[in-house]
C-alpha positions as CSV (number, residue, x, y, z in Angstrom):
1,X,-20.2,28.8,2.9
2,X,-18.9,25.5,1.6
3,X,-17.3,22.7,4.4
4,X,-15.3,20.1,3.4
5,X,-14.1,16.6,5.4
6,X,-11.5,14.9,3.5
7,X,-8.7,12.5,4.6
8,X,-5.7,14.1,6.2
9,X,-3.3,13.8,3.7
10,X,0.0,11.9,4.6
11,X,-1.9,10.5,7.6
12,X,-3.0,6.9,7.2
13,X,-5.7,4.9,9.5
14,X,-4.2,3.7,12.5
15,X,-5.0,2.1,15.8
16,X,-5.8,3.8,19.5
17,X,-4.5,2.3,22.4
18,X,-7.6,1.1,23.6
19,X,-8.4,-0.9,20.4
20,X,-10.5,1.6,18.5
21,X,-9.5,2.5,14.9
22,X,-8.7,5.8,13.9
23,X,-9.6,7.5,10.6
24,X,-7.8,11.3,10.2
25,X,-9.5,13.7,8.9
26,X,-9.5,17.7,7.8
27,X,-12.1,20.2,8.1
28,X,-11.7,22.9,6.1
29,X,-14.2,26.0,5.0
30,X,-14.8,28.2,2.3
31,X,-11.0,26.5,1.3
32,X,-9.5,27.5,4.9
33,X,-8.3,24.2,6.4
34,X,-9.5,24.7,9.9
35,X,-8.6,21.9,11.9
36,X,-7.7,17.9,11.8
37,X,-9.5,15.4,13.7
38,X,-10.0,11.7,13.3
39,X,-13.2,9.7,13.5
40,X,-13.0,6.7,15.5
41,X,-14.6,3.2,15.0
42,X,-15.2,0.3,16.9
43,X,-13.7,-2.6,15.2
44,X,-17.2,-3.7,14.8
45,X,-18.1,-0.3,13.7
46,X,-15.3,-0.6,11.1
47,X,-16.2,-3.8,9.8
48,X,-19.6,-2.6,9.1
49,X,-18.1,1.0,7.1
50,X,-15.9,-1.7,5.3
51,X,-18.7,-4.1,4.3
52,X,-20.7,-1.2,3.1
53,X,-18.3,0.0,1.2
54,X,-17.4,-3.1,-0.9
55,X,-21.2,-2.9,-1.4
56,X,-20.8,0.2,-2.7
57,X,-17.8,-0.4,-5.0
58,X,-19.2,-3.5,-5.5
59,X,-19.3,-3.7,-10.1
60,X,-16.9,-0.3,-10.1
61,X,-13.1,-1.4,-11.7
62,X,-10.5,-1.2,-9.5
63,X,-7.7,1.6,-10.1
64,X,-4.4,0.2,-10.2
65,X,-3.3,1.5,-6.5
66,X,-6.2,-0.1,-5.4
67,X,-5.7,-2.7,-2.3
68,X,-5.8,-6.5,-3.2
69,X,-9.2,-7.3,-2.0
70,X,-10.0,-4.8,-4.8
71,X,-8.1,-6.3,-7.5
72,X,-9.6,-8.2,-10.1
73,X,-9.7,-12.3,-9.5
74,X,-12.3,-11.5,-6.5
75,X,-15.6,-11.2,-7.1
76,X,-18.7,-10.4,-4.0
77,X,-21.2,-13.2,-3.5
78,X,-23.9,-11.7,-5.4
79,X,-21.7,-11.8,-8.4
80,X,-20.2,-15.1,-8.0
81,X,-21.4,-18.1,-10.1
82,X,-20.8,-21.7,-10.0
83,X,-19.3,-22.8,-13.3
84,X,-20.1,-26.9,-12.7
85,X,-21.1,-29.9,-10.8
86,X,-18.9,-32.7,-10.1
């Protein structure tokens, strides 16, 4: 038996009324798509799934589609360097 959770597809992250953010998502099993949900974060909930992944992408190139804090020019702070003193 093989599950899978993957994003709905055409869906994109919203917000609830009462603040929370809402990631769809599909379940599916053995290939049978068996029913849509979303997971729901906190926005401080979010802000830690989004800080650990730019950790995790963190050295990885960007694809083209990617979202501007992805695109090249930005670097994290473990990777930044100072180039000179005034």
């Amino acid at each position: 038996m093989t599950w899978k959770v993957e994003r709905t597809p055409g869906r994109p992250l919203c917000r609830t009324e009462d603040g929370l953010f809402a990631v769809p998502l599909r379940l599916t099993r053995d290939g049978d798509h068996l029913t849509d949900t979303a997971l729901t974060l906190t926005p401080a909930e979010a802000e830690h799934l989004h800080a650990a992944l730019c950790r995790a992408l963190d050295g990885q190139p960007a694809p083209p589609s990617a979202p501007d804090c992805r695109q090249s020019g930005r670097t994290s702070p473990g990777t930044a360097r100072i180039a000179g003193r005034a």
